[in-house]
C-alpha positions as CSV (number, residue, x, y, z in Angstrom):
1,X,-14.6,37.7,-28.6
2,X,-16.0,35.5,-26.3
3,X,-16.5,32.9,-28.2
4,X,-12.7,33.0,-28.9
5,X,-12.4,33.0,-24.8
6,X,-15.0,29.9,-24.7
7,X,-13.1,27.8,-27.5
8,X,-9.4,28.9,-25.9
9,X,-10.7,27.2,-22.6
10,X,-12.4,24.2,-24.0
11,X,-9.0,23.4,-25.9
12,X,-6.9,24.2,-23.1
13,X,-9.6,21.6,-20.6
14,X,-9.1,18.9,-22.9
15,X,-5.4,19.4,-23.4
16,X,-5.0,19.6,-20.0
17,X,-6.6,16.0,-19.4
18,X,-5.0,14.8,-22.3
19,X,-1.8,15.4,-20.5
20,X,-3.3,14.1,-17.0
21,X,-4.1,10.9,-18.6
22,X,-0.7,10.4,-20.6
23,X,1.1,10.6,-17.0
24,X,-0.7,8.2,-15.7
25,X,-0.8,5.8,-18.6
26,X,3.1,6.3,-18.8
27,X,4.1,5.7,-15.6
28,X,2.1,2.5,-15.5
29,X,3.8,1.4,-18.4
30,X,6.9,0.9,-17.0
31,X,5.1,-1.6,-14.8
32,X,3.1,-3.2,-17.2
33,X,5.8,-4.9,-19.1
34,X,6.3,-8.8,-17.8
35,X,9.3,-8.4,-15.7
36,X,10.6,-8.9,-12.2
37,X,11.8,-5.8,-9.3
38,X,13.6,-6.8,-6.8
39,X,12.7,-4.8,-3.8
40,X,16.1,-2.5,-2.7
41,X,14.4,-1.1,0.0
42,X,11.3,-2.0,2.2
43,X,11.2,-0.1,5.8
44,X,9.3,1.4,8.0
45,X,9.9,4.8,10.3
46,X,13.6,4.2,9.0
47,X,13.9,0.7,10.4
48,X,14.6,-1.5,7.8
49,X,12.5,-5.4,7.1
50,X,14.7,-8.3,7.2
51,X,13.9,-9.6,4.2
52,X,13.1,-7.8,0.7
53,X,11.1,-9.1,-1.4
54,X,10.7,-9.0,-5.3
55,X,8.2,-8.6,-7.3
56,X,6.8,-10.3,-10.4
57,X,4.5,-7.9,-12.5
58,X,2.5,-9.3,-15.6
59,X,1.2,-7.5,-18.6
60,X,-2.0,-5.5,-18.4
61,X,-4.0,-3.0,-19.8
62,X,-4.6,-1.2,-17.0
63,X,-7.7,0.7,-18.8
64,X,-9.5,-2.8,-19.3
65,X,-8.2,-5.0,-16.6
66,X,-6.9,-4.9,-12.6
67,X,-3.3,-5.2,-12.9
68,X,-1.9,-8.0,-11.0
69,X,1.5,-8.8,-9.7
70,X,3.3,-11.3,-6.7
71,X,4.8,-10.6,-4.1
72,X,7.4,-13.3,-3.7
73,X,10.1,-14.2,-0.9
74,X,13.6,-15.8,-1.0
75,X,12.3,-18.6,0.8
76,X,9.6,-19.8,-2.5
77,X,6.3,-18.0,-0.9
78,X,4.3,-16.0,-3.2
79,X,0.9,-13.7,-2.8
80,X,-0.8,-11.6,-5.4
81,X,-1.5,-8.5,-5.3
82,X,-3.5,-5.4,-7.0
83,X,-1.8,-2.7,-8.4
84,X,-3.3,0.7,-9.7
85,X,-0.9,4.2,-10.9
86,X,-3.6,6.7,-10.1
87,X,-3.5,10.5,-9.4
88,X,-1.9,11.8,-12.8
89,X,1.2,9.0,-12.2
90,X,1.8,10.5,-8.8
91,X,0.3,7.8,-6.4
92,X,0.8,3.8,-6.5
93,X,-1.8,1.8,-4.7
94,X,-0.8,-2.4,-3.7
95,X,-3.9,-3.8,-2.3
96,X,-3.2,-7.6,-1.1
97,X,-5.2,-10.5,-2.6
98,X,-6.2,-14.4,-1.7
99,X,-6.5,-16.4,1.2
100,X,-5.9,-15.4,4.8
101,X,-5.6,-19.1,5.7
102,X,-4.2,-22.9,5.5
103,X,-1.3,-20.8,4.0
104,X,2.3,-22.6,3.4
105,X,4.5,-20.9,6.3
106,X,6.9,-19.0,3.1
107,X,3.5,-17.8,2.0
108,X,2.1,-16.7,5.1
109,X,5.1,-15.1,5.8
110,X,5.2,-13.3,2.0
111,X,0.8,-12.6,2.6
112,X,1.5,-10.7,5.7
113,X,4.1,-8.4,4.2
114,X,2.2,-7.8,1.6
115,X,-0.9,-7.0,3.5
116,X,0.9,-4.8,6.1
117,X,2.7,-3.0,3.2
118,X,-1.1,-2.7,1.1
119,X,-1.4,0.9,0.9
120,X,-1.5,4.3,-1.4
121,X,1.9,5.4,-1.8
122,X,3.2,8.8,-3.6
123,X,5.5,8.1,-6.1
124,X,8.8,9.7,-5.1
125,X,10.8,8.8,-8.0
126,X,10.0,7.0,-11.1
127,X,11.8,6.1,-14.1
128,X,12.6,2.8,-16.1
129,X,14.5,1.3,-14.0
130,X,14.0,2.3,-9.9
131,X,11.0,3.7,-8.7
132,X,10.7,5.4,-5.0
133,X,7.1,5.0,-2.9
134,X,6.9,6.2,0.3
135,X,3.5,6.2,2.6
136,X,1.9,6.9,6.0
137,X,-1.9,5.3,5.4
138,X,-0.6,1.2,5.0
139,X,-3.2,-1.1,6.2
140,X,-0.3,-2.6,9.1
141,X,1.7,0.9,9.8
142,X,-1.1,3.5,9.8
143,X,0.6,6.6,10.5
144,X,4.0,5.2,10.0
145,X,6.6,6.2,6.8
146,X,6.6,3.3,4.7
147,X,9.0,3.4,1.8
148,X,9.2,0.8,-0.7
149,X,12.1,1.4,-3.3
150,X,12.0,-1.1,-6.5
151,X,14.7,-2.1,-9.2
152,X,14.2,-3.5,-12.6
153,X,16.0,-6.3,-13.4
């Protein structure tokens, strides 16, 4: 009998994960396709920014590689940044990349948006087209609700 017990709960660990895993590799995969979202939403403590971005997100494996995408302006400034689905597909994390300086002034404006926005976000909603992140620990509004919500297009 216990060996039944010790065989039911090794299946049921490794089914578990299985699923864990799945959720996460799903909910990336909506990003991972080559497309662009334009940014519906981007506000802090309910006040909204004055200008949305989009984003540009490129293929990736995101077991093999750091998934990259750019944050881009209306204005023609662009920034890269990191992005990881962690937590079983319920948290988003954007971490900021490349040069603080001897920036264009579109891309200095577009590289500190990103930055402040740079964060790990729980995933409010999330399906093929929209997606809902919303946050208190971004590295400009620490302790401020930052909600980010994204559009395919």
């Amino acid at each position: 009998m216990k060996k039944y017990i010790k065989l039911f709960v090794a299946v049921f660990s490794i089914a578990l994960l299985s699923v864990s895993c799945n959720k996460t590799k799903s909910t990336s995969k909506r990003l991972m396709k080559a497309g662009e979202w334009n940014v519906s939403e981007l506000s802090v403590d309910g006040v909204s920014q004055e200008e949305l971005p989009h984003w540009v997100i490129g293929d990736c494996d995101i077991y093999n590689e750091s998934c990259v995408g750019s944050w881009q302006n209306d204005e023609g400034g662009a920034t890269d940044f990191i992005w990881q689905v962690t937590n079983n597909g319920d948290s988003f994390t954007i971490s900021r990349q490349g040069p603080e300086e001897g920036l264009e002034h579109a891309d200095q404006e577009v590289a500190v948006q990103c930055f402040e926005f740079s964060g790990t976000y729980d995933i409010l909603e999330s399906d093929k087209k929209t997606m809902k992140l919303t946050s208190t620990a971004t590295d400009g509004f620490s302790g401020q609700t930052a909600i980010i919500t994204l559009e395919k297009k």
